[in-house]
C-alpha angles and dihedrals in degrees: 000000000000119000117247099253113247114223109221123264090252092048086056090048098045100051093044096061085045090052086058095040082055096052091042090055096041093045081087100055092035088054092045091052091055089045088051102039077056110060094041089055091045085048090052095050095053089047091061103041108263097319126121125213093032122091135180123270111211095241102006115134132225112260113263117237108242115222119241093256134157142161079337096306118129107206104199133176098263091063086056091054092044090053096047084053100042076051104050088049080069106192094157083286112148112209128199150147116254121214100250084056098260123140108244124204118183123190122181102223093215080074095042117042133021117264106285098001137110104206111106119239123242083249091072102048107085094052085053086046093066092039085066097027112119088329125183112253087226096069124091131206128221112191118202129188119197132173134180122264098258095100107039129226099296091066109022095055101048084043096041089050089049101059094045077058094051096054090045097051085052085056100053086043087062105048104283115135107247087221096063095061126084112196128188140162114230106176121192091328088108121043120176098190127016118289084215100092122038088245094055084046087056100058099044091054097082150103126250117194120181130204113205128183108201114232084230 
């Protein structure tokens, strides 16, 4: 194995000295690059307004904001406030935004209407009351009765159809342009849980009723 060589004592010296020699004479350059790496960084943040990390591109234009549409549907911040309220007036009414942008409300009838009745019950009323309140005359309303498959066509649609009307007669009643609601009586055509257990019957007796807000 061969010996790690040994400079000799004068070389160490030597090239320390020259090592030092070598950090006295770059302290200058090395101060004039900071100098110079800070006030770029401070040029780029006044270019951007204030903000670091992000500096101007000769012709580059600013990001267009994109508008809530979708399927046609404009979701605007008005139909957030009006699902936060329809939320807060409780009554069992689910609320949620659908994934073409339209307002749901879902009401299980059970909790809504008597058993094989159409008119609606007190408990409802103040979740209906936000859906007229003060509303856009841009938004339309699509009223959908559903029941589970006990009683057969011959009963569910007729009944189903009824209580769509019933809501959208509360509705006129409370300021809402007939014009503007689509009702319609869907029966058991649409189930959203199995009709086998009384659980699965409950869900799929209800009322769905969608706000929409045409793009034009």
């Amino acid at each position: 194995m061969r010996r790690p060589r040994v400079l000799p004592t004068a070389v160490i010296a030597e090239s320390g000295r020259l090592g030092r020699r070598v950090a006295m004479s770059s302290q200058p350059i090395l101060g004039i690059a900071l100098l110079t790496t800070l006030l770029m960084a401070l040029g780029g943040c006044t270019s951007t307004g204030g903000r670091m990390g992000a500096p101007d591109v000769p012709g580059a234009a600013a990001p267009a904001a994109t508008p809530d549409v979708v399927a046609g549907n404009r979701w605007s911040s008005s139909m957030d406030e009006r699902r936060a309220a329809i939320s807060r007036a409780g009554g069992g009414v689910a609320v949620t935004r659908t994934a073409d942008n339209q307002l749901k409300l879902t009401l299980q009838t059970d909790a809504a209407f008597e058993t094989g009745r159409s008119e609606i019950r007190p408990a409802l009323r103040p979740a209906l009351d936000e859906v007229a309140r003060g509303l856009d005359d841009a938004v339309r309303i699509t009223i959908v009765g559903h029941t589970d498959s006990s009683a057969g066509d011959a009963v569910n649609g007729p009944l189903s159809l009824d209580r769509a009307e019933s809501v959208r007669e509360y509705l006129v009643q409370h300021g809402v342009r007939r014009g503007r609601l689509l009702v319609e009586g869907r029966g058991g055509r649409q189930p959203v849980a199995s009709n086998a257990t009384e659980a699965g019957r409950a869900a799929n007796r209800r009322i769905e009723i969608f706000l929409s807000q045409p793009a034009s």
